[in-house]
VOBA-1610 file (N, C-alpha, C; in pm, whole numbers, padded with zeros to 5 digits, always signed):
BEGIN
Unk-02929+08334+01448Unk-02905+08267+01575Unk-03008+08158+01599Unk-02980+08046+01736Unk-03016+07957+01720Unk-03154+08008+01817Unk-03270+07914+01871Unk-03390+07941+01978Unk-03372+07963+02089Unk-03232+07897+02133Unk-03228+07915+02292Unk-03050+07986+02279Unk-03017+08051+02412Unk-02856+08036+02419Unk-02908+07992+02588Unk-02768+08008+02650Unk-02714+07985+02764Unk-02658+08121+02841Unk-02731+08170+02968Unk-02711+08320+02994Unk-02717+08306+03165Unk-02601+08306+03229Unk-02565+08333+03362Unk-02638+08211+03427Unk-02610+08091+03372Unk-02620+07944+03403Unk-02774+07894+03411Unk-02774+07954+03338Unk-02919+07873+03284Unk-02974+07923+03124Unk-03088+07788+03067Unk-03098+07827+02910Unk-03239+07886+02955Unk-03229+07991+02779Unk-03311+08068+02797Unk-03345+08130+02649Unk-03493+08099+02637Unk-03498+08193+02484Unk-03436+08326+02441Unk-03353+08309+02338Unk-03287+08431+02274Unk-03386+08535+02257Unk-03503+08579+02306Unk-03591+08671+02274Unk-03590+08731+02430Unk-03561+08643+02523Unk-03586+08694+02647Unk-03469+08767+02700Unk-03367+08761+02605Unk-03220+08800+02700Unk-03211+08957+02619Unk-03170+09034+02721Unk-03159+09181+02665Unk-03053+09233+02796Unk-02987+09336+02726Unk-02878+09375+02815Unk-02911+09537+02897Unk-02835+09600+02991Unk-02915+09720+03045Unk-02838+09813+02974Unk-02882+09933+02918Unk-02840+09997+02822Unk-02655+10096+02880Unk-02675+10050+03063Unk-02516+10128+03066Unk-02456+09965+03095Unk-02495+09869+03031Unk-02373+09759+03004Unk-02245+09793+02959Unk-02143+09791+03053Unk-01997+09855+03010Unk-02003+09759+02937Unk-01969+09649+02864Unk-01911+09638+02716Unk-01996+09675+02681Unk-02115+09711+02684Unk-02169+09759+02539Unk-02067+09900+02498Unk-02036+09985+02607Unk-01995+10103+02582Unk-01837+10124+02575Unk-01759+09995+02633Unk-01612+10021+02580Unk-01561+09881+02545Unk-01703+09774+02531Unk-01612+09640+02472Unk-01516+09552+02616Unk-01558+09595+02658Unk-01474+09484+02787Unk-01581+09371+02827Unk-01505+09268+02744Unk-01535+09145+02717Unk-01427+09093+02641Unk-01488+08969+02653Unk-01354+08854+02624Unk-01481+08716+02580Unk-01415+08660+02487Unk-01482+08550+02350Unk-01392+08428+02345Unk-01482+08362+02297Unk-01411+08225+02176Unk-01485+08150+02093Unk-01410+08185+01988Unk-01452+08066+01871Unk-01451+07926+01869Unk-01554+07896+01847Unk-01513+07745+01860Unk-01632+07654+01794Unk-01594+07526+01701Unk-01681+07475+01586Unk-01750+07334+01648Unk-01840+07329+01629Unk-01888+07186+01660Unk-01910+07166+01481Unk-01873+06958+01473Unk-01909+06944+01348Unk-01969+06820+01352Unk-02051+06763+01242Unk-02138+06644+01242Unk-02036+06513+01195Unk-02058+06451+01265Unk-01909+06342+01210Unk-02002+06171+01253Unk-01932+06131+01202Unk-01987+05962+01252Unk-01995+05885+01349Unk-01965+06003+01441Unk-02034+05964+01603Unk-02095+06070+01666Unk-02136+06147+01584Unk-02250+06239+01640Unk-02117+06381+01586Unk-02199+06473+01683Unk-02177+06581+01694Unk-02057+06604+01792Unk-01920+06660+01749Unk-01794+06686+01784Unk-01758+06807+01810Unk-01726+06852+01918Unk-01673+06962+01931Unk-01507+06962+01910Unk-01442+07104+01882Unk-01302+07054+01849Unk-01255+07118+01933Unk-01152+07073+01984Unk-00999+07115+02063Unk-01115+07201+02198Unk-01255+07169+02274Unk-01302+07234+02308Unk-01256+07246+02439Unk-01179+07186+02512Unk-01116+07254+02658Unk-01010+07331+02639Unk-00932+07373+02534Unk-00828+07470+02477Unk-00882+07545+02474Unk-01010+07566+02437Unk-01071+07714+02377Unk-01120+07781+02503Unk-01166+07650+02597Unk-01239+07675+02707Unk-01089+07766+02830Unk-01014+07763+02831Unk-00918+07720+02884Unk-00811+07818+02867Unk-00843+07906+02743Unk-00803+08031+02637Unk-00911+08150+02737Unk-01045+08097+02750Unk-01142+08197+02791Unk-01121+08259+02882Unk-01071+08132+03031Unk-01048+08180+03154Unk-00925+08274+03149Unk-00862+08207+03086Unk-00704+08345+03093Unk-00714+08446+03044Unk-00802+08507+02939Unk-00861+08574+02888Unk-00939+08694+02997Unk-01024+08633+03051Unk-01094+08702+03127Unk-01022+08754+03267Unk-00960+08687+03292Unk-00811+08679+03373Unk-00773+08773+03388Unk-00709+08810+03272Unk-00664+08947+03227Unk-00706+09076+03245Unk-00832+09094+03211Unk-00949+09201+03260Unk-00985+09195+03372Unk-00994+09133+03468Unk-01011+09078+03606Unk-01179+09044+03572Unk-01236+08944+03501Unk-01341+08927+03482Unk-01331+08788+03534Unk-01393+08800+03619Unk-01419+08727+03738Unk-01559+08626+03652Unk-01494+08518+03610Unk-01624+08362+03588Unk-01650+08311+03684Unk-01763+08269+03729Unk-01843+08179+03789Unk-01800+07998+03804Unk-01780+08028+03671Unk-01778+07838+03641Unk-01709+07812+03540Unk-01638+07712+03613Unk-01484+07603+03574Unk-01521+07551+03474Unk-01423+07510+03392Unk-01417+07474+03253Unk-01506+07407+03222Unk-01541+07248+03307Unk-01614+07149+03326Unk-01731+07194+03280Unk-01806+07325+03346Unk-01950+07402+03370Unk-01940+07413+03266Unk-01868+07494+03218Unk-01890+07549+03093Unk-01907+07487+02927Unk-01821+07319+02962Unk-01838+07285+02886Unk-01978+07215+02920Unk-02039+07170+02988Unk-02152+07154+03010Unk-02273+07237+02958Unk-02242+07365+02983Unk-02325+07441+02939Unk-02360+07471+02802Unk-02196+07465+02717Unk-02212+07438+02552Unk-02284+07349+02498Unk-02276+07204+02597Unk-02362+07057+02564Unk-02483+07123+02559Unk-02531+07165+02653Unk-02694+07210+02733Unk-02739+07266+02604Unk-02663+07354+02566Unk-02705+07466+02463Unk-02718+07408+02282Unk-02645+07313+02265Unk-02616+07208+02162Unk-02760+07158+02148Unk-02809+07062+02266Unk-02911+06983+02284Unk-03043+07055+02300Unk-03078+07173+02360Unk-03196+07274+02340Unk-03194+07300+02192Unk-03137+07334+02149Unk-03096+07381+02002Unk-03130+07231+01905Unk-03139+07133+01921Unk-03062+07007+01815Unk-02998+07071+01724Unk-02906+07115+01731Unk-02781+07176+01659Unk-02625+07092+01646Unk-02619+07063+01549Unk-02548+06946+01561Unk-02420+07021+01458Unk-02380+07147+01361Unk-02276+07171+01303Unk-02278+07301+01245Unk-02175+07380+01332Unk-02160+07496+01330Unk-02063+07573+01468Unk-02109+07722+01469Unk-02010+07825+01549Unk-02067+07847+01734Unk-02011+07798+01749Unk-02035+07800+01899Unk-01915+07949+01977Unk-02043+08041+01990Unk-01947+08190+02083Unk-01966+08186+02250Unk-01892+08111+02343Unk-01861+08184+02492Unk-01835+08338+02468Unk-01893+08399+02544Unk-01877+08566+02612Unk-01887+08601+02691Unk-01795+08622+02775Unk-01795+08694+02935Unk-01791+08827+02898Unk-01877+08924+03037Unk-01823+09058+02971Unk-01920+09126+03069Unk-01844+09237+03132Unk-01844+09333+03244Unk-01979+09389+03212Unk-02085+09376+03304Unk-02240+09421+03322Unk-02262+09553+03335Unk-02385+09590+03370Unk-02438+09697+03435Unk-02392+09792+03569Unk-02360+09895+03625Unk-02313+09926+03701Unk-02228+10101+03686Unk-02248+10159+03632Unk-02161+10271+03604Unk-02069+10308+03533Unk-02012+10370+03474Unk-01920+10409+03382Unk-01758+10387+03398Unk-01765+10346+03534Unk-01589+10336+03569Unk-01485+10268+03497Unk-01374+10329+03457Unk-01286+10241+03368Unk-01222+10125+03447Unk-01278+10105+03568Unk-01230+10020+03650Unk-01326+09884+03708Unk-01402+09855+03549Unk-01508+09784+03574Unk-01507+09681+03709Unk-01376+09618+03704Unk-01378+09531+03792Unk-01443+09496+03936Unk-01379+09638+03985Unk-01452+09704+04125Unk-01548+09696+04143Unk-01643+09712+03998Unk-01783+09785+04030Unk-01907+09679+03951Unk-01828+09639+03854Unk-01959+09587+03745Unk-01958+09440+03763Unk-02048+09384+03768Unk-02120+09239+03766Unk-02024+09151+03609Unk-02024+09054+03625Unk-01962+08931+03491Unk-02058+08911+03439Unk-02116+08886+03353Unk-02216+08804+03232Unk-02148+08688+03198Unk-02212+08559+03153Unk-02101+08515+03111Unk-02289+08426+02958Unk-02233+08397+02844Unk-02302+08413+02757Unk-02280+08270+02674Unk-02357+08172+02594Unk-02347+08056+02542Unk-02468+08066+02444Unk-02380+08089+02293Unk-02493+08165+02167Unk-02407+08026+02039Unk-02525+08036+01960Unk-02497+07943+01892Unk-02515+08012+01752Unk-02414+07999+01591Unk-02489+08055+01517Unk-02447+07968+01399Unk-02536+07920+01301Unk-02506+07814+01165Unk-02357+07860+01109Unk-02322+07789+01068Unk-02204+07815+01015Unk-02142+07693+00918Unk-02107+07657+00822Unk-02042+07526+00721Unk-01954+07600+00637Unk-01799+07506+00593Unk-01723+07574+00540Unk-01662+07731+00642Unk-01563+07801+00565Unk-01492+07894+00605Unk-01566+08038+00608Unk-01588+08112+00684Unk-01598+08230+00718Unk-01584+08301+00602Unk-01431+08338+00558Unk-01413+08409+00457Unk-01504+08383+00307Unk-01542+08260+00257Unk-01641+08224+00203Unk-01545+08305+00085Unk-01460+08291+00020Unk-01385+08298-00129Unk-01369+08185-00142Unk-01368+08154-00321Unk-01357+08052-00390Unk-01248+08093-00457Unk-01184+07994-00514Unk-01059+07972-00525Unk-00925+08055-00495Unk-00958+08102-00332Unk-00875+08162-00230Unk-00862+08272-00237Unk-00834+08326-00095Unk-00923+08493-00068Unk-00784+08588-00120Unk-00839+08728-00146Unk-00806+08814-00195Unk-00764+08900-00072Unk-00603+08980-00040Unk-00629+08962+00045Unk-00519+09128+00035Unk-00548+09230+00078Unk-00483+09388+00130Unk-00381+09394+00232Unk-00261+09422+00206Unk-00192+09444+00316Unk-00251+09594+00387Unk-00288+09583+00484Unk-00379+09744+00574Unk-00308+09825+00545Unk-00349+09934+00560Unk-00251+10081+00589Unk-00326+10103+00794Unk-00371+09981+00857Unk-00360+10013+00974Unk-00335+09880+01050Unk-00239+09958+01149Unk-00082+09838+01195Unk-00180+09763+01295Unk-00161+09638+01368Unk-00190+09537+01441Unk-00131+09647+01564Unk-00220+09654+01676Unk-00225+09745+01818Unk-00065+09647+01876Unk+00010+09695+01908Unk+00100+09654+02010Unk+00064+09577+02118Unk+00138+09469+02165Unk+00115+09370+02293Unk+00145+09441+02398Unk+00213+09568+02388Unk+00219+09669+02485Unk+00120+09764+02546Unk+00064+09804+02452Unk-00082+09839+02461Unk-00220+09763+02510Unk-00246+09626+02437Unk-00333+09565+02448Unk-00268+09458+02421Unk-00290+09320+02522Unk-00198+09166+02483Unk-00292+09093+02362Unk-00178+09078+02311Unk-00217+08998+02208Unk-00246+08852+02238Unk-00239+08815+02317Unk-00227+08688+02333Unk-00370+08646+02408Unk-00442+08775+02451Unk-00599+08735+02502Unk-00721+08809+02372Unk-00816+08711+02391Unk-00894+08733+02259Unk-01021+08825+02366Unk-00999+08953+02353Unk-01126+09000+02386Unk-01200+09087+02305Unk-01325+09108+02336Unk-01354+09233+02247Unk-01343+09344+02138Unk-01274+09409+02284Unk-01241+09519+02235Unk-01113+09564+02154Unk-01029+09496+02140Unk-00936+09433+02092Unk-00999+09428+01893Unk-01086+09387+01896Unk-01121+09359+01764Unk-01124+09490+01654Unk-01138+09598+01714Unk-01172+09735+01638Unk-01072+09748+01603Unk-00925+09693+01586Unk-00850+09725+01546Unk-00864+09672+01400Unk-00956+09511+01368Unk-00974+09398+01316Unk-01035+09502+01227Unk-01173+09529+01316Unk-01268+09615+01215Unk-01194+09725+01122Unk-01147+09781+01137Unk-01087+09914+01073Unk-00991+09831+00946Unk-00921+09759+00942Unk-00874+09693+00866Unk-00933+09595+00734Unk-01025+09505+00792Unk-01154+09448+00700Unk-01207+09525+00652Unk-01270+09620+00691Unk-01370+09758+00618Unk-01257+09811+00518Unk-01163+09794+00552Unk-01098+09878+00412Unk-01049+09834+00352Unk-01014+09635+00347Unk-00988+09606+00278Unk-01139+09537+00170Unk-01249+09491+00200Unk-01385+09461+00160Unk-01394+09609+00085Unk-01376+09743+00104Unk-01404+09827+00011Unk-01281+09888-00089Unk-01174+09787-00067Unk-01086+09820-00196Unk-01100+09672-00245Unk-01200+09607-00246Unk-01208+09474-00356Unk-01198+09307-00300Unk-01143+09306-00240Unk-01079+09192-00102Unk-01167+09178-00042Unk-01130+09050+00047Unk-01219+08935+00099Unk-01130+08968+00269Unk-00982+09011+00263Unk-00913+09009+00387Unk-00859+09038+00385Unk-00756+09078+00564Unk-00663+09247+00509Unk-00573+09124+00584Unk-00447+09217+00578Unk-00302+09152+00637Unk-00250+09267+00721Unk-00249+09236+00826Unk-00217+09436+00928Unk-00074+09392+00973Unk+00037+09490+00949Unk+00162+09454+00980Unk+00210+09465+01157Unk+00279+09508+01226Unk+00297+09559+01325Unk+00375+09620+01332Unk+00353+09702+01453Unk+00453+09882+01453Unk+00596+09860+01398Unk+00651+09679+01406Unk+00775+09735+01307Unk+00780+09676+01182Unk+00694+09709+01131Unk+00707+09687+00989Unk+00715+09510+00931Unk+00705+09458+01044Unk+00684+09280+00991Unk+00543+09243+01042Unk+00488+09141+00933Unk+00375+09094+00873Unk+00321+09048+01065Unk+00184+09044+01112Unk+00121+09011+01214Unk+00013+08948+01187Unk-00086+08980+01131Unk-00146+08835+01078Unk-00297+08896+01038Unk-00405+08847+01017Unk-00541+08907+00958Unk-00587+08917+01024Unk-00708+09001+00988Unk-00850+09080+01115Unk-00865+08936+01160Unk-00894+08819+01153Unk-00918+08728+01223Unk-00867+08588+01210Unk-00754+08600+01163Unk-00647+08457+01121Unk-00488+08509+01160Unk-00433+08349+01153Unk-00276+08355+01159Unk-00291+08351+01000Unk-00165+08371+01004Unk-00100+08390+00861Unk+00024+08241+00837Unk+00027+08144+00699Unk+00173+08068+00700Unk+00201+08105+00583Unk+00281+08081+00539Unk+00338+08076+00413Unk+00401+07976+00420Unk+00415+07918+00239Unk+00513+07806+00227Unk+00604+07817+00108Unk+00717+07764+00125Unk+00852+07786+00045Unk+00965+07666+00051Unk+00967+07604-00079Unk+01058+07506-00054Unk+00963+07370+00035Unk+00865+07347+00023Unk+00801+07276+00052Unk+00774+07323+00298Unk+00857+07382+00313Unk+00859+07412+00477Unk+00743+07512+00488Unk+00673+07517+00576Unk+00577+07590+00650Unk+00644+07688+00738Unk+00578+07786+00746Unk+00643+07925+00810Unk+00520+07986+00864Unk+00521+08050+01033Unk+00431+08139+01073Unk+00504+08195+01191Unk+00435+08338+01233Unk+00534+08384+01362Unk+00446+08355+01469Unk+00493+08465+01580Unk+00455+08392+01687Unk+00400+08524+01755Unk+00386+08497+01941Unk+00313+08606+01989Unk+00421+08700+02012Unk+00547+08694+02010Unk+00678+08861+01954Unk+00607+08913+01852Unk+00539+08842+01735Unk+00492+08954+01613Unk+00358+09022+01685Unk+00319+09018+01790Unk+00150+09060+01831Unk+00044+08972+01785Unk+00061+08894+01788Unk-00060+08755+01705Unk-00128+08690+01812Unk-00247+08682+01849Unk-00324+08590+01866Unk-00249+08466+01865Unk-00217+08342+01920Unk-00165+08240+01886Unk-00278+08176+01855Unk-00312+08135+01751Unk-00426+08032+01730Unk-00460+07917+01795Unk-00540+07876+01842Unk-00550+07696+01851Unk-00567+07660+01702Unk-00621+07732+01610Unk-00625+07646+01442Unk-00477+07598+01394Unk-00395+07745+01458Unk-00271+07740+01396Unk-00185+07625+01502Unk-00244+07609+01604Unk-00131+07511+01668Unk-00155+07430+01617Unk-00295+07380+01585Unk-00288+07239+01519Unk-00314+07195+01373Unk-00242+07310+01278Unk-00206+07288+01176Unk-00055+07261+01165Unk-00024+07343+01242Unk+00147+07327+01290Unk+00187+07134+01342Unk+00098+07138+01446Unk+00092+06971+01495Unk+00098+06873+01365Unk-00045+06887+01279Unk-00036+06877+01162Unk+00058+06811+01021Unk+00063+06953+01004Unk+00233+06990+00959Unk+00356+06842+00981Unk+00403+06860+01124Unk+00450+06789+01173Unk+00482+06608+01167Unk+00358+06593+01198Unk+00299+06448+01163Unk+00310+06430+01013Unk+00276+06511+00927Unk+00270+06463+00791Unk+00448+06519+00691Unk+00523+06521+00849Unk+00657+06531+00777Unk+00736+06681+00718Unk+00635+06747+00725Unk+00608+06919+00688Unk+00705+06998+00810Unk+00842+06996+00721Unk+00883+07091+00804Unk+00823+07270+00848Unk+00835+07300+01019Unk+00710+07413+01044Unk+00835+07468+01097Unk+00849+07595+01074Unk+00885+07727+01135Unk+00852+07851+01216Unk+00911+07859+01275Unk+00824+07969+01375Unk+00933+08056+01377Unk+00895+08222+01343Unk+00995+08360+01356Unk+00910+08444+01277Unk+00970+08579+01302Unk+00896+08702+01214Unk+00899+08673+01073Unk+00799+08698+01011Unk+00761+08710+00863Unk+00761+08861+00805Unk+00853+08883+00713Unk+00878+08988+00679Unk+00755+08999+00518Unk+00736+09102+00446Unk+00674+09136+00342Unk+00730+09083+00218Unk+00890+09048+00305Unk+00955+09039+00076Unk+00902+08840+00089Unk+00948+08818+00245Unk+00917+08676+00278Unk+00761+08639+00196Unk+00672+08692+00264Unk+00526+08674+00201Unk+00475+08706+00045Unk+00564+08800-00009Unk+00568+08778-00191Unk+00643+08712-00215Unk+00768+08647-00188Unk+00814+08526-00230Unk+00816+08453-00228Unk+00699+08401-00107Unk+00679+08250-00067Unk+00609+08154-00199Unk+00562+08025-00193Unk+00516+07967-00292Unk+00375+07961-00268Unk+00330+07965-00170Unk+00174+07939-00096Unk+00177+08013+00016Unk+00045+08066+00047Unk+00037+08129+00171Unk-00154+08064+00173Unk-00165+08123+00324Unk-00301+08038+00378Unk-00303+08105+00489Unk-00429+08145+00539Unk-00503+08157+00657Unk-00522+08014+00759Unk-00521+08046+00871Unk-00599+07968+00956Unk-00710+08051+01068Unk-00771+07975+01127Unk-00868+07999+01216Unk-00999+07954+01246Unk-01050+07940+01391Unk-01177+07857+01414Unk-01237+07881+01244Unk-01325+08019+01226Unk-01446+08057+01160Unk-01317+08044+00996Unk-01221+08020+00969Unk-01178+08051+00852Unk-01147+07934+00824Unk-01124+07810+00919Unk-01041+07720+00859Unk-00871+07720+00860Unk-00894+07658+00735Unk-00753+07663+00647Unk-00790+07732+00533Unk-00757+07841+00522Unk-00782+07924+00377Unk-00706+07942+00275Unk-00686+07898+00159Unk-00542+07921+00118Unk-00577+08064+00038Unk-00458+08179+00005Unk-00461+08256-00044Unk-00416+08285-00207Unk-00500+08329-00304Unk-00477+08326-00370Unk-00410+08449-00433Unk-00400+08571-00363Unk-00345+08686-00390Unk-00347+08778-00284Unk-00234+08886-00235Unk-00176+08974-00160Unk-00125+09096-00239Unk-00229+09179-00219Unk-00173+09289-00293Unk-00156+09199-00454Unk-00062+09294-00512Unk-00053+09254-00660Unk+00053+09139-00672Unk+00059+09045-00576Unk+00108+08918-00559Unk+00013+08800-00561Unk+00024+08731-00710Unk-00025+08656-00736Unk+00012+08505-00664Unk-00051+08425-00636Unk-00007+08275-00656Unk-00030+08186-00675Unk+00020+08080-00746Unk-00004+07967-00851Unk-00131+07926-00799Unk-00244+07858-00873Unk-00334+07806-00830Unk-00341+07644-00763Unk-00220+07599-00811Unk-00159+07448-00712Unk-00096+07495-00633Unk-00115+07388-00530Unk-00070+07437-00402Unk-00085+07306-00299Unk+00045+07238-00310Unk+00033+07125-00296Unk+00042+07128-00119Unk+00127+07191-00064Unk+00108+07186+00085Unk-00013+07195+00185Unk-00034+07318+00097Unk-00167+07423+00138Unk-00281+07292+00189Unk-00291+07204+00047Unk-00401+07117+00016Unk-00400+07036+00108Unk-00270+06967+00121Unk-00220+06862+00190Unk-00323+06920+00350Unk-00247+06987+00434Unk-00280+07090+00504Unk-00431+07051+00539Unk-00520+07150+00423Unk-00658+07156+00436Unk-00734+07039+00449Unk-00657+06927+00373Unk-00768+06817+00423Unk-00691+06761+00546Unk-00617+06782+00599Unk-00556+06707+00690Unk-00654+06752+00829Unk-00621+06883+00785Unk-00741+06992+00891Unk-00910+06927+00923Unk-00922+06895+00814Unk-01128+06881+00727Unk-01117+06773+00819Unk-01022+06643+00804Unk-01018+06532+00867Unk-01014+06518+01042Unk-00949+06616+01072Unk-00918+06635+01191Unk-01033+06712+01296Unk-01091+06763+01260Unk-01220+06779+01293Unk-01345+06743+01290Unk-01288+06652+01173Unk-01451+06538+01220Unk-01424+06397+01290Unk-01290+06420+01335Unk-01267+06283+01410Unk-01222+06197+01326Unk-01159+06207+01276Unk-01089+06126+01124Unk-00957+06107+01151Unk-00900+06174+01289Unk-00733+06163+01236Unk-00690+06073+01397Unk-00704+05987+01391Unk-00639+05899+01476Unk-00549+05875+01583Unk-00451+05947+01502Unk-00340+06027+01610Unk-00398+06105+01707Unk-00452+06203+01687Unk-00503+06326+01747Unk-00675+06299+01789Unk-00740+06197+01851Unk-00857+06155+01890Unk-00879+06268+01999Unk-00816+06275+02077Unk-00860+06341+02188Unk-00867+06543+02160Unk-00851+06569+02017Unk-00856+06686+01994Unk-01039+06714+02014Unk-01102+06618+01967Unk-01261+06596+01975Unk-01344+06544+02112Unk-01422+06620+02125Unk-01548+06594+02231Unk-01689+06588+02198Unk-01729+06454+02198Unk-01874+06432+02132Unk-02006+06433+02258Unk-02064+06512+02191Unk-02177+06527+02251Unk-02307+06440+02276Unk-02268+06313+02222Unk-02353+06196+02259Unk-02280+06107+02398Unk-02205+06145+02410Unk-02071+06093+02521Unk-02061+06150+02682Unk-02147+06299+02631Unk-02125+06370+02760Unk-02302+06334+02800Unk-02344+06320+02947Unk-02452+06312+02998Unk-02473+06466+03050Unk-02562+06534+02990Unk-02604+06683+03006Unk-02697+06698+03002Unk-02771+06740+03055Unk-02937+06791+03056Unk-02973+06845+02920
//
């Protein structure tokens, strides 16, 4: 981590911030996150798609009745603040709201105080960190139902489903798991959408499969689009994903990942979409893609303390 973060609107050395040991998320994860990349580009330091993410948070917290303090604006302010204490100019930027100190009630809302959190940590290239594309387990444990827990808000606690899946696929050999959902069609990785490609068209599902909707994946899809790439959206079945021609990850911390194997499903090591894709992506985040200017927010631009 970086020297300073950002902790209930003001910065503050990462040595000084400590939580009270009956912090309800510490003890059931009620909290709510976002990923989100700043990168070094030729007008400084860029944040990407950062009022989407910002914007993802509030509805997020929404949900839990986690009550924020401060409007998008603040907050993106506060990422600047935290950028510039830091001179940190390319890497993982984590927002975290998440239900305080106060008693054990499953009804934090009532009772427990908001945190709300601005942490910075190095990061270059993809998360998954495989070379010539990740290895990747279909789980033997299913993606939690939108009935149960919405898929469509990124919190916490939510993730242990992530965990249980990665851990077992990292100890049968793999880099990343693929968790299906309760009916038996493909939902997407401990921490990515899933596409596949076939016939040159792009394919990914949507939030009916229980998925996270990405911001990576919307704007690979956008992407896609622009560069003529016919994109599909519907359930992805298993025979779909061994017969496709290419398949790939997306996500803040992953990128564009392309996959090089699923289970004992190999695939070709060209991969002309995929590629197409990945640099279209690489470009698009450092402020390279023209069309899409306003996906970026530079931090020499904003006046922030």
């Amino acid at each position: 981590m970086t020297e300073y973060v950002w902790f209930d609107g003001q910065l503050r050395d990462v040595k000084s911030v400590a939580v009270h040991p009956f912090t309800h998320a510490l003890h059931y994860g009620s909290g709510v996150f976002e990923g989100i990349r700043a990168y070094r580009t030729d007008r400084g330091t860029a944040i990407f798609r950062l009022h989407d993410h910002l914007e993802r948070f509030h509805r997020s917290a929404a949900a839990y009745g986690l009550a924020i303090p401060y409007d998008v604006r603040t907050l993106a302010d506060a990422i600047f603040s935290t950028l510039n204490a830091n001179a940190f100019s390319d890497g993982y930027i984590r927002p975290l709201a998440f239900f305080g100190e106060k008693g054990i009630s499953l009804a934090p809302r009532f009772h427990c105080p908001t945190h709300v959190l601005v942490a910075l940590k190095p990061l270059q290239g993809s998360l998954i960190g495989a070379t010539g594309g990740a290895r990747v387990r279909i789980s033997p444990w299913r993606k939690t139902p939108s009935g149960c827990m919405p898929s469509t808000v990124k919190a916490c606690g939510h993730y242990m489903n992530s965990i249980l899946a990665l851990q077992d696929a990292v100890a049968h050999g793999c880099d990343e798991a693929l968790l299906l959902n309760d009916r038996g069609e493909i939902a997407e990785g401990s921490g990515e959408n899933l596409f596949i490609v076939r016939g040159g068209e792009i394919k990914t599902n949507d939030a009916s499969a229980d998925i996270l909707e990405g911001i990576t994946r919307d704007t690979v899809i956008a992407l896609a689009r622009d560069r003529g790439i016919p994109a599909r959206i519907g359930p992805l079945t298993i025979d779909e994903v061994r017969n496709a021609d290419e398949a790939f990850f997306t996500g803040t911390a992953a990128e564009v990942m392309p996959i090089a194997r699923i289970d004992d499903r190999r695939f070709a090591a060209a991969r002309p979409v995929t590629d197409v894709l990945y640099d279209a992506y690489a470009a698009a985040v450092r402020a390279q893609d023209a069309k899409n200017a306003a996906w970026c927010t530079f931090l020499r631009e904003r006046n922030v303390a």
